[in-house]
N, C-alpha and C positions, 0 to 999 in steps of 0.2 A: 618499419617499427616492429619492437617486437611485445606481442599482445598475450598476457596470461590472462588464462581462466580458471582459475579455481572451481576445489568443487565446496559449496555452500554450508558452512558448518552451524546454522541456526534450525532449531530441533526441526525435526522434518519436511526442511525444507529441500524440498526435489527438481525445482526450478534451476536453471544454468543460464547462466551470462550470454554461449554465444551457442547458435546452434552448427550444424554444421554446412548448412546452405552458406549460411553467412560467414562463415570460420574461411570456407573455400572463395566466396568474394575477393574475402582480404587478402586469400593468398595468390589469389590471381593479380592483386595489383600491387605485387612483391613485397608483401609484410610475413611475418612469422607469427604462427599461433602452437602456442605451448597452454597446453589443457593437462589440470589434473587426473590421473586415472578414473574413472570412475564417476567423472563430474556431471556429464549427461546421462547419466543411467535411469538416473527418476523421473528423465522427461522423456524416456524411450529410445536415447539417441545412445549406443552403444559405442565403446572408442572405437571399434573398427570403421565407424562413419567417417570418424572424424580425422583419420588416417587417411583414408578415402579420400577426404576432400585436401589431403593432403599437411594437415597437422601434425604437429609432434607431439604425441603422448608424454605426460613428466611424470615422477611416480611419487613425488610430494607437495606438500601445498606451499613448501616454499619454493621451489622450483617456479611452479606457477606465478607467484609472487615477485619472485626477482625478475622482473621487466619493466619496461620502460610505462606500458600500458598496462592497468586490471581492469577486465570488466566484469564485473558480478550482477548477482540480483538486490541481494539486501546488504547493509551494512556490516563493518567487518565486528564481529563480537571481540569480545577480550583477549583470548586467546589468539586473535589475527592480529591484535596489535605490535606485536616485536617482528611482522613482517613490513611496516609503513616504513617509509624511508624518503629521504631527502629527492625531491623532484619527481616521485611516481606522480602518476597522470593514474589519478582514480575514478571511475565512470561506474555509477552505481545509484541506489536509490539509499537516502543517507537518514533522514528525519532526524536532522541533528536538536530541531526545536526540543526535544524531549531525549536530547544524550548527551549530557553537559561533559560526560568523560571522554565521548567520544570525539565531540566539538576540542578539549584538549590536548589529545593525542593528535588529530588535523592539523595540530599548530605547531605543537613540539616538535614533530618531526617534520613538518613545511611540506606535505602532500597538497599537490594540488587534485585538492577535490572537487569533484562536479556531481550534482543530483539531479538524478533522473526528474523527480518532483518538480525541481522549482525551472525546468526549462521552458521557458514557456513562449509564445506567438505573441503579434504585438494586438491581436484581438484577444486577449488574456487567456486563452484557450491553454494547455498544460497537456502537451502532445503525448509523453514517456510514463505521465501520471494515470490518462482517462484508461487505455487500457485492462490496466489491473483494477481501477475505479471500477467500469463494467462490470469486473468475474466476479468483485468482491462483493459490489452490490446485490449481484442475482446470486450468488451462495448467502449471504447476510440471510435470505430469506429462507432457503434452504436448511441452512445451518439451526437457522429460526423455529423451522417444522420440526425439523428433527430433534430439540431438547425440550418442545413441547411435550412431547411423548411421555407418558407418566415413566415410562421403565427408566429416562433418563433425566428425571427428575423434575418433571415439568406438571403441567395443570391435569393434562390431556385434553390439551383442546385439539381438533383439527381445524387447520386455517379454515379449509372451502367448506367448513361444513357439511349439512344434509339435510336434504328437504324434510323441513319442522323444527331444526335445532339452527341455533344463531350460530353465522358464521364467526371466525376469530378477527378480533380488532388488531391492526398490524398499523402503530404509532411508528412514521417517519420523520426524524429531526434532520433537516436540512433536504434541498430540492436539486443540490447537483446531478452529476453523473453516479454519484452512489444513490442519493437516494432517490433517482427515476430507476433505473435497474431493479432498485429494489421493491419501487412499485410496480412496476414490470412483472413483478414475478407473482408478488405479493397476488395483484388484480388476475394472474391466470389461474393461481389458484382457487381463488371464489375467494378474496377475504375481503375483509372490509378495512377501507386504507384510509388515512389520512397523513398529509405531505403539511410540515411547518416550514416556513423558509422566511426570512425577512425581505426577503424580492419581490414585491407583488408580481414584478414585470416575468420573473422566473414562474408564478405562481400560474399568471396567467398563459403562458407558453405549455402549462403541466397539464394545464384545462383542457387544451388542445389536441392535445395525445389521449387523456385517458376520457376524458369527458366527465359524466355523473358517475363513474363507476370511484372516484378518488374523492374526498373532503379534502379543500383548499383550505388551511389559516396561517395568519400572520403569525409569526412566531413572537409571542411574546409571553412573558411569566406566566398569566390567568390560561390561554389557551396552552401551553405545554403542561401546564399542572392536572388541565381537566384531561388532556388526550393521555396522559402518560397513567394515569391515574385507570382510566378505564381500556386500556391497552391489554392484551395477549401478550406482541411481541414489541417490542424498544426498538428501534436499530438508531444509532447514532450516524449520520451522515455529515459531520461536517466539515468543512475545509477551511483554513485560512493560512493562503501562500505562506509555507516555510516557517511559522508561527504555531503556539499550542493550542489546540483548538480550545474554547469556551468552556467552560463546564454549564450547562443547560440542567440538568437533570440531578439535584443535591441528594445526597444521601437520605436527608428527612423526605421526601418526595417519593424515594424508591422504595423507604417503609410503607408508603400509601400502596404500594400496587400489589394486583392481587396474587395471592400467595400461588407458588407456580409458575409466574409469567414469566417473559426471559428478555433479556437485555442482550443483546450484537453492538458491539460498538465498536465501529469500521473506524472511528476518531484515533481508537487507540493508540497506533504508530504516531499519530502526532499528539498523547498528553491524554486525548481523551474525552468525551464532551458529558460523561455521566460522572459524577462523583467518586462511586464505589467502583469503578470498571477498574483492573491493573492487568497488565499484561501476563495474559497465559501463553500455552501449548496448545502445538495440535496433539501431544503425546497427551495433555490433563488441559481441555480446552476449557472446561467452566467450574465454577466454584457457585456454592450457595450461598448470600449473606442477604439479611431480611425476610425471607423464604423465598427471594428472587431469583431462578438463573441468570446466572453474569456469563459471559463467554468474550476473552480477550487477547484472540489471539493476532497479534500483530500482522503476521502474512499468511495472510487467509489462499489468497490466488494457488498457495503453495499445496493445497490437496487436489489443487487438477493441473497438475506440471505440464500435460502433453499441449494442455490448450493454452496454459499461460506463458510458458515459454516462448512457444509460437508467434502469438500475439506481442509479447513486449520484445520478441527480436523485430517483428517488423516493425514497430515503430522505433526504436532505436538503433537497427542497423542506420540509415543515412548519417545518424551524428557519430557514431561507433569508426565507418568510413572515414568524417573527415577529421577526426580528430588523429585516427590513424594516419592519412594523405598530410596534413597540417601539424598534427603536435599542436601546441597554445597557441601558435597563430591563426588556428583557427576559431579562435574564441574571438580577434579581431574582424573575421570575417562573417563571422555568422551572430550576430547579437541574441538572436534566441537564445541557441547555445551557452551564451555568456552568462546567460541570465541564469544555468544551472549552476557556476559554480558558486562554491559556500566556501571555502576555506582554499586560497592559495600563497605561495611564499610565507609561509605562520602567519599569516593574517586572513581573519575572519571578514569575505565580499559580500557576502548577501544581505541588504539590509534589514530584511525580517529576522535572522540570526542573529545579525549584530543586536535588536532591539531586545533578544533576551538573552542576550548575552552581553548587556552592555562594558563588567570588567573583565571580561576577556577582548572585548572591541577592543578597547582601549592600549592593546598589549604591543 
């Protein structure tokens, strides 16, 4: 088969689809990989590696394009759309739940799209997802400290404090994989955390890890309003397979918090879970509204390319392989897999899609 990689036209994002460990895999078990000039560059992987492993350098992004297979990192923006065409086999991370234009173009031109996001085990686990979930989580906190900073328009609180002054309050909505990382981080700091989740069973698994150093509450109205209310930093964590996330956190709520504080909302690629949050840059990551820092940048993983590349080719090389070895019969073969794709033959598969997308289901 033959497999392009583009190189990633969403603002700086420096992450690449295939690295060239994995480039050289597939060329060992007789497939062809045509890489854009330049497309590993942000993750340290220079073309001559990738030559190396025996790829073929292309010197546009449509070259890359016209195959049989694309594997990217993020979705294809506007500009990628007059490369879609009839039967590519698109293997990416898509969050169509919050790109109604993008979900149309999927159809119009009958790509069979598959997302990284929704592949999922039959223990619901989300193999191609938790990865980035991780990097995002523990920068969310990161990213957190660093707009607290008065110069970048924050309270100046420091998270871990100093003995005699109160450490920062660091509110987590949601108890997944983002936001244990992001307590993770939060707790090595010296901050003072609290995890909402509607799981108790999640809730109490969280007890287990961090101990007394986290506040456990059930996620409901009265307890998000008090926590977010007397909060430092926000982070949004939450997920719901292939769907928009919730909005938890209303605009009138975010006038309550104190002036300074700052909002990370890892939801964003999927809609969102704060009211006010809208999708930034990493070139212009946050904006002020209510005297809150907002920070909404979609693909966050994308300012540590060397490590998140790494990590989301290992969990995505095995399915990258077979879909390579297979083409869509392999989506017969492996029902995980199956379960990534969102849009094939102009018809919308994944039933969390179709639910918000119900007149386009319908098509």
């Amino acid at each position: 088969m033959e497999i392009g990689i583009p190189k990633e036209t969403k603002d700086q994002e420096f992450r690449v689809g295939l690295t060239p460990s994995i480039a050289r895999t597939l060329i060992d078990r007789g497939h062809q990989v045509y890489i854009e000039t330049g497309a590993g560059l942000g993750s340290s992987f220079p073309d001559d590696r990738y030559v190396q492993a025996g790829a073929k350098i292309v010197s546009t992004a449509a070259a890359a394009w016209d195959r049989q297979m694309v594997v990217k990192v993020k979705e294809p923006l506007a500009s990628e759309y007059g490369y879609l065409q009839k039967d590519l086999l698109l293997f990416t991370y898509l969050h169509l739940a919050a790109n109604r234009t993008l979900t149309e173009q999927l159809i119009d031109t009958r790509v069979n799209a598959i997302a990284y996001e929704t592949v999922e085990l039959p223990d619901g686990k989300l193999p191609l997802l938790s990865p980035m979930s991780i990097i995002a989580g523990r920068l969310s906190v990161q990213f957190g400290a660093r707009f607290l900073e008065k110069q970048q328009g924050g309270s100046g609180v420091l998270l871990g404090g100093v003995p005699g002054v109160q450490a920062g309050q660091v509110t987590i909505l949601g108890g997944g994989i983002v936001g244990t990382e992001a307590a993770r981080m939060a707790v090595g700091m010296g901050a003072q955390v609290t995890i909402l989740d509607v799981n108790i069973d999640r809730l109490s698994y969280l007890e287990t890890i961090f101990g007394s150093r986290v506040s456990y509450l059930y996620s409901n109205t009265s307890n998000i309003e008090a926590a977010v209310k007397s909060a430092d930093l926000v982070i949004g964590a939450v997920l719901i397979l292939g769907k928009r996330a919730p909005i938890l956190v209303s605009s009138a709520l975010v006038a309550q918090m104190k002036p300074g504080s700052v909002i990370i909302d890892v939801a964003v690629d999927q809609g969102g879970c704060i009211e006010t949050v809208r999708p930034t840059s990493h070139t212009s990551p946050v904006y002020l509204e209510s005297g809150v820092v907002h920070y909404g940048v979609p693909n966050m993983p994308g300012a540590v390319p060397w490590t998140a590349t790494q990590a989301l080719n290992n969990s995505t090389a095995p399915y990258v392989i077979k879909l390579a070895d297979r083409g869509l019969e392999a989506l017969d073969l492996d029902p995980n897999l199956a379960k990534g794709v969102n849009v094939q033959a102009g018809k919308i598969i994944h039933p969390a899609v179709r639910e918000v997308f119900p007149d386009l289901a319908s098509v």
